[in-house]
Backbone bond lengths (Angstrom), bond angles and torsions (degrees), N, CA, C in turn:
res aa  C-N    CA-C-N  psi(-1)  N-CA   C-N-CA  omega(-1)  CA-C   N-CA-C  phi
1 X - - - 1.441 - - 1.516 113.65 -
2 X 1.368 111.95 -45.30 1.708 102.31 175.25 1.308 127.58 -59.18
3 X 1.615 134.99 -3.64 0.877 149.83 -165.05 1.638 105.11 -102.38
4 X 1.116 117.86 -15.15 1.192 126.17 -176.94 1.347 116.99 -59.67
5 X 1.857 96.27 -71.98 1.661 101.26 -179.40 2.028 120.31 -57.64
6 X 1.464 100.52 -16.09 1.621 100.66 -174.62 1.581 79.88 -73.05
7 X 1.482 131.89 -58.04 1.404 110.73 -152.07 1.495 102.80 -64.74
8 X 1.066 141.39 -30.66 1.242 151.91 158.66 1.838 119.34 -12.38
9 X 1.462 84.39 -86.34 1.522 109.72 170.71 1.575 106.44 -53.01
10 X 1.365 124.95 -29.97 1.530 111.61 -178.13 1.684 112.52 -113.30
11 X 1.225 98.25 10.62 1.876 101.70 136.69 1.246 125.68 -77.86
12 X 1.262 109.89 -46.86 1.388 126.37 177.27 1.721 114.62 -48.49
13 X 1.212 102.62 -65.63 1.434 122.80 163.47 1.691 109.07 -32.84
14 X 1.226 127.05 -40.00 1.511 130.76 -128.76 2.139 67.00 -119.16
15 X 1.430 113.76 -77.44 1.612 100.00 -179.17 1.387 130.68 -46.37
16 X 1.457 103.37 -16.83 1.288 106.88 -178.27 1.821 120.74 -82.68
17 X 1.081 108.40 -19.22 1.068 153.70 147.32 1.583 133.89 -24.73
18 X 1.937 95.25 -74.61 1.311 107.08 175.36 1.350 123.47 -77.41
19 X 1.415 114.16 142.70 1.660 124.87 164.24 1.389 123.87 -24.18
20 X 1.489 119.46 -22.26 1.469 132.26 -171.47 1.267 85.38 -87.46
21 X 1.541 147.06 -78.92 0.950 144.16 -131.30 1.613 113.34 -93.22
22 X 1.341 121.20 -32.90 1.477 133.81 162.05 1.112 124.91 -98.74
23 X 1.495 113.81 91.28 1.125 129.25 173.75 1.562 111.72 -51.73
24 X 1.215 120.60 -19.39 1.321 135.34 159.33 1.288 111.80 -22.08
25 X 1.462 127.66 -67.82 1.245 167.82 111.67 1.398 137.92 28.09
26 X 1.376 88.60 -33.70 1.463 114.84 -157.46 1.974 106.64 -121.76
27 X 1.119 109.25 167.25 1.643 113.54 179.10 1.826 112.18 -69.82
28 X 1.846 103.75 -22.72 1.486 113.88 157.22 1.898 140.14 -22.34
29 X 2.137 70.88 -51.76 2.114 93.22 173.76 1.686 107.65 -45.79
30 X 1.635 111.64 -22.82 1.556 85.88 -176.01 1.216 83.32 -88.19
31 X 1.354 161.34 109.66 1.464 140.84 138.00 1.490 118.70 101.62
32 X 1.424 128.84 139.51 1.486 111.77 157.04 0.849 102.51 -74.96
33 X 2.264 90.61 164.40 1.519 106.73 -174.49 1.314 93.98 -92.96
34 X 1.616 114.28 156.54 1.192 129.59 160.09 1.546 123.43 -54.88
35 X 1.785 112.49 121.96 1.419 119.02 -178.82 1.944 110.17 -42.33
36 X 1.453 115.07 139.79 1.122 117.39 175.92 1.423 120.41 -87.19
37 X 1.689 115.28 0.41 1.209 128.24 177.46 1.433 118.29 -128.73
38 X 1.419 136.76 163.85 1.382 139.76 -172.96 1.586 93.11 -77.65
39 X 1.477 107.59 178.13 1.290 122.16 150.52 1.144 132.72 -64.12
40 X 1.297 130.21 149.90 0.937 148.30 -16.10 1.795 113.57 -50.10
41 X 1.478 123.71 136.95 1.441 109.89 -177.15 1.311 108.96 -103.75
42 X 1.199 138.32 92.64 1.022 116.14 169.71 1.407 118.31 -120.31
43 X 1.973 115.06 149.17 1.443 104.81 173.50 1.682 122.88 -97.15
44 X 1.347 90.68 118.60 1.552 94.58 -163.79 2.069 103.28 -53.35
45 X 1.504 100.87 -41.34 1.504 103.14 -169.74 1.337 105.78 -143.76
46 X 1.756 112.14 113.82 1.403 102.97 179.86 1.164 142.93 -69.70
47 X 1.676 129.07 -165.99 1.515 111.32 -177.49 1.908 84.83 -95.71
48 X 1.810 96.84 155.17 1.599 107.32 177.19 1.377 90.12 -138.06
49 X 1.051 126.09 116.88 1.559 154.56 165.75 1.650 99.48 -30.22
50 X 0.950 145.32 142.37 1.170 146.92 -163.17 2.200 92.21 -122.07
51 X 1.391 112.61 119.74 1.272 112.76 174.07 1.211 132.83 -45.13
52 X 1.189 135.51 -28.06 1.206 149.92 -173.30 1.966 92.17 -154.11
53 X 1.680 102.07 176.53 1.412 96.40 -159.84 1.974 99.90 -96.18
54 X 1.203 96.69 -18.67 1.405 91.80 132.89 0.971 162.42 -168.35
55 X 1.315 99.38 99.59 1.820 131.76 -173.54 1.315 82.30 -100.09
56 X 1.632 114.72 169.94 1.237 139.28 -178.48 1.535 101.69 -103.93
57 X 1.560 99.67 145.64 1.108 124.64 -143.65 1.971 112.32 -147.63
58 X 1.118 122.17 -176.02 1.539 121.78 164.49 1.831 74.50 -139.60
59 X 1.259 127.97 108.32 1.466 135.53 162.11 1.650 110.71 -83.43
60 X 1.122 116.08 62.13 1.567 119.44 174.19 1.644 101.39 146.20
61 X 1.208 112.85 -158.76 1.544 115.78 -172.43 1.671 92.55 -144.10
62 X 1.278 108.68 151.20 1.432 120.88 178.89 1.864 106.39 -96.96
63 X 0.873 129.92 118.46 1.651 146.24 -158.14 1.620 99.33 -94.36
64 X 1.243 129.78 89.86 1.608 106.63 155.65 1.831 127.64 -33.13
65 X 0.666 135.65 130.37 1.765 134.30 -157.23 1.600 106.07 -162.91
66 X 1.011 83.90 158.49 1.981 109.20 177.20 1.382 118.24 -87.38
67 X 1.010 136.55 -135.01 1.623 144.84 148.78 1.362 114.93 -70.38
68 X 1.108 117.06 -68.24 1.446 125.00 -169.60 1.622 127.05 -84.94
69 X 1.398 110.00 138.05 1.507 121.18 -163.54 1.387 104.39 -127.63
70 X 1.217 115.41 122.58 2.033 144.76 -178.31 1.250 104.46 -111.06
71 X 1.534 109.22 133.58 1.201 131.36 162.03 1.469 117.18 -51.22
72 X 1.398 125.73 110.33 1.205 117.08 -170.44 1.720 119.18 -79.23
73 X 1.544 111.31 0.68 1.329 120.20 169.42 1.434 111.21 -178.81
74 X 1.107 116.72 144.52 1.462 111.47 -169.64 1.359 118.69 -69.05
75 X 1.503 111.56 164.69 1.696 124.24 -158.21 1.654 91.13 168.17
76 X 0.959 95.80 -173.65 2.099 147.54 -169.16 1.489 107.42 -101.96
77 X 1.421 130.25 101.33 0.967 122.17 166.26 1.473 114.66 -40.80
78 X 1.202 140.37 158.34 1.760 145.08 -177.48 1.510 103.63 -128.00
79 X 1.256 125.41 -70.57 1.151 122.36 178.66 1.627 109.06 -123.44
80 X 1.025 132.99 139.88 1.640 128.38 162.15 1.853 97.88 -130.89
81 X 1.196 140.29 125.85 1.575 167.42 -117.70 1.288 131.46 123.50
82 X 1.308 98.60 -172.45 1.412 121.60 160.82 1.277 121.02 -113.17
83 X 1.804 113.67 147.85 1.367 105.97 -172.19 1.606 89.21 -145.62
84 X 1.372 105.32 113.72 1.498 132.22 -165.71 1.427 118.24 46.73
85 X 1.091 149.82 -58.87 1.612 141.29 135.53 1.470 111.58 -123.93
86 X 1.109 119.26 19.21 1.678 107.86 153.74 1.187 128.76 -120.34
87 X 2.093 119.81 142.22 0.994 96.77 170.91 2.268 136.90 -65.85
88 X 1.038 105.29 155.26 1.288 93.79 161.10 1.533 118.85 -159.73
89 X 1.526 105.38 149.45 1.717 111.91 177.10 1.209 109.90 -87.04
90 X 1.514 136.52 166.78 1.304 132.87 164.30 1.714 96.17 -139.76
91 X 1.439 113.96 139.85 1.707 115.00 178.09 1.417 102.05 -122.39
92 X 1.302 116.76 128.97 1.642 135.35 167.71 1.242 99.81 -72.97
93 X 1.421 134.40 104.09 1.282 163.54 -161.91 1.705 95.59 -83.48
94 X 1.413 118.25 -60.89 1.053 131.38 165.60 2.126 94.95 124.37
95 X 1.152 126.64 173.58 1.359 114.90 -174.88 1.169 126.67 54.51
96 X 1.669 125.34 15.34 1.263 127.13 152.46 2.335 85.38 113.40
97 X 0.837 54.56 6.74 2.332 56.47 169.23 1.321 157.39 -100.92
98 X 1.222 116.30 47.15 1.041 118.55 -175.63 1.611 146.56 -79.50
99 X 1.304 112.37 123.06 1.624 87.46 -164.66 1.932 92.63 -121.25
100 X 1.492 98.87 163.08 1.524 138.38 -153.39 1.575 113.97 -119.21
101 X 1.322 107.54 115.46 1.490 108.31 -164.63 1.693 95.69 -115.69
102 X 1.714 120.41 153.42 1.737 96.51 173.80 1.686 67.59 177.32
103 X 1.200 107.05 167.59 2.093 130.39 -40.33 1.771 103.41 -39.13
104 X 1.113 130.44 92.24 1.383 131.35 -179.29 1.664 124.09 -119.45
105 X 1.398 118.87 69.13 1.434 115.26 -173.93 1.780 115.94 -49.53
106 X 1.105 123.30 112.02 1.331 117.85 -156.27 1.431 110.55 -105.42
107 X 1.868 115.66 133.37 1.248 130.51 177.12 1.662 107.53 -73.79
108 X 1.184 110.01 15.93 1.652 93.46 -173.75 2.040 91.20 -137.90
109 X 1.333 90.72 173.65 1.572 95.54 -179.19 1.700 118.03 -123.74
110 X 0.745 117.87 173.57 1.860 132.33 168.55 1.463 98.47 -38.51
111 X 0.843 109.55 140.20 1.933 130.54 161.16 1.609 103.51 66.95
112 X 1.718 124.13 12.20 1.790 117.08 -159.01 1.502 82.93 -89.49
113 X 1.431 124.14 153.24 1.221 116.34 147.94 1.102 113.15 -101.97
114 X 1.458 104.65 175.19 1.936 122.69 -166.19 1.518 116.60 -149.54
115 X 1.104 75.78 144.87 1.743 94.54 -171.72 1.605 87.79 -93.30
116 X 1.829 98.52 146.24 1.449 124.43 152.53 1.474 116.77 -27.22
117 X 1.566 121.74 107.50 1.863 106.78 164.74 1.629 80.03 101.06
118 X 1.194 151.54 -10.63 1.856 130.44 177.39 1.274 102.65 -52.56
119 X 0.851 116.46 150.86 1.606 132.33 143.71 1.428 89.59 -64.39
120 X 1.925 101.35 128.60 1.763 111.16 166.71 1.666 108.09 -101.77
121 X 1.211 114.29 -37.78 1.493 134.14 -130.78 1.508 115.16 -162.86
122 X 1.513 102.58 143.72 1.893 99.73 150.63 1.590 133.39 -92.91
123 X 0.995 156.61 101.09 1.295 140.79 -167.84 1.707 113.03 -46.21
124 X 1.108 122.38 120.14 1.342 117.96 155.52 1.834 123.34 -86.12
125 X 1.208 101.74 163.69 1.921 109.25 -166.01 1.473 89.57 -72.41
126 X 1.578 120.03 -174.54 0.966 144.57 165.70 1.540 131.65 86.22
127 X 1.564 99.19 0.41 1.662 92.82 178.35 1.880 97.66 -79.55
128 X 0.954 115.45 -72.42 1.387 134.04 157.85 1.438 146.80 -63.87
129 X 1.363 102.90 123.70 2.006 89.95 -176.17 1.647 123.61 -32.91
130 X 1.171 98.47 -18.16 1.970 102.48 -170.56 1.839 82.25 -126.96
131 X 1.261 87.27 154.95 1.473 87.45 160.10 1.362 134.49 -71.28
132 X 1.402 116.57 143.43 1.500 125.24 -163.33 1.723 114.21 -174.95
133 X 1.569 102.56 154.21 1.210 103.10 -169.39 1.123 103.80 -115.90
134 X 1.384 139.47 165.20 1.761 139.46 -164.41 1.690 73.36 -117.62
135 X 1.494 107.95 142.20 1.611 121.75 169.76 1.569 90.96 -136.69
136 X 1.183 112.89 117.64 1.505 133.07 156.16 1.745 125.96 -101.13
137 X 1.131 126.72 135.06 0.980 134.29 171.91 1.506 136.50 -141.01
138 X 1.522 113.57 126.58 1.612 127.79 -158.95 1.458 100.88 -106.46
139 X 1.366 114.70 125.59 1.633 119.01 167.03 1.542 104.89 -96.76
140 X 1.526 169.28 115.16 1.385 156.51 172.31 1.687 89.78 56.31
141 X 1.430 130.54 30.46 1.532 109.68 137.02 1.729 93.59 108.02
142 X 1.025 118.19 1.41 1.556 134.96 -171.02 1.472 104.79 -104.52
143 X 1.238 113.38 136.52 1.711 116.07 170.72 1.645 102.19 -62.30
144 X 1.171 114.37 155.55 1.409 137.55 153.92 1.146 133.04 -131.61
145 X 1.212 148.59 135.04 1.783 121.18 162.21 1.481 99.75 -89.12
146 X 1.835 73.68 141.48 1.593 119.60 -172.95 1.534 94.98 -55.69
147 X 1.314 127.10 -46.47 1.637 118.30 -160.16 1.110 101.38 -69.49
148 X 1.631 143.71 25.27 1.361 134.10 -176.63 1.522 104.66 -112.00
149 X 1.757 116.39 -12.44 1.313 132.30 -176.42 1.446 86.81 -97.17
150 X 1.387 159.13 -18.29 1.445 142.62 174.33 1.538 106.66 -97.08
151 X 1.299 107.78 14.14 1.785 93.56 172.25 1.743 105.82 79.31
152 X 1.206 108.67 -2.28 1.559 105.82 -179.52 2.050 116.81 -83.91
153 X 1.077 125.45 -10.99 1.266 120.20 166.46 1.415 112.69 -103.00
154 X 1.518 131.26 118.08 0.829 145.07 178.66 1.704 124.44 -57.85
155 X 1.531 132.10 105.76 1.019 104.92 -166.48 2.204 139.26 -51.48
156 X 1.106 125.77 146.32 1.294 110.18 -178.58 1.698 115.16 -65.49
157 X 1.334 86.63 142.77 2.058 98.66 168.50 1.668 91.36 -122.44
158 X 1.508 82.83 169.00 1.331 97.36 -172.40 1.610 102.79 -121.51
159 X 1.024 116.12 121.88 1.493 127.38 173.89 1.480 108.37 -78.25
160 X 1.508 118.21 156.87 1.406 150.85 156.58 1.775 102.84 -52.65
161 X 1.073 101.95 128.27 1.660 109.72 -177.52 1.852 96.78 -103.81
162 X 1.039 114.81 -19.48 1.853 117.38 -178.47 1.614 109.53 -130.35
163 X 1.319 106.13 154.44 1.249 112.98 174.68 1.599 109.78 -63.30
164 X 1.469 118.17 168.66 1.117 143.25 170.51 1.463 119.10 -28.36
């Protein structure tokens, strides 16, 4: 049992740490990025860290959404296609960042740049019972969740394991 709280505290340490969790960290520090969907926001399915890089995973979060899909901060289009039967966009964030939108038939092309808030894309049906868009995001080629670039994960503290 005493071994517990040290492994504890040096998870903590180790999330507190990572690029996912400190936006600190991240290209975020200048600002959140702007939501890629209207209101209501909700994430139908979150991002789950995949154990190893490859273990299975949810690598992004699935976005309840409307039709239309905005660049949540400006960049370099990377890829705009299809990748095996879905469409998808990819944006060069710049600083090693790219994030990945899909099923997303996209109004923009390879190499365009974009301003914060563009219209990228249309959402197509079928990832999700309701409509929704899968948002993925790579820092140096590594999954992250995206909700750590909107200011939505709170950074970690580390609590006292004993009284006073």
């Amino acid at each position: 049992m005493p071994r517990m709280p040290a492994l504890a505290t040096l998870g903590m340490l180790l999330l507190a740490a990572s690029p996912a969790a400190s936006p600190a960290a991240s290209p975020a520090a200048d600002g959140p990025w702007r939501w890629p969907v209207d209101p209501p926001r909700v994430v139908e399915r979150p991002f789950i860290a995949p154990a190893t890089k490859y273990s299975t995973g949810h690598r992004g979060v699935d976005l309840r959404s409307g039709d239309v899909l905005r660049a949540p901060a400006p960049g370099v289009v990377h890829f705009a296609g299809v990748v095996v039967d879905r469409p998808v966009i990819s944006i060069d964030h710049g600083g090693g960042v790219i994030s990945s939108y899909e099923p997303v038939v996209a109004s923009v092309a390879k190499g365009d740049t974009i301003a914060a808030g563009q219209t990228i894309g249309t959402v197509q049906a079928g990832h999700c019972r309701s409509p929704c868009v899968h948002m993925g995001v790579r820092v140096d080629s590594e999954y992250v969740s995206p909700l750590s670039f909107f200011g939505e994960i709170p950074r970690a503290v580390l609590l006292p394991t004993r009284g006073a």
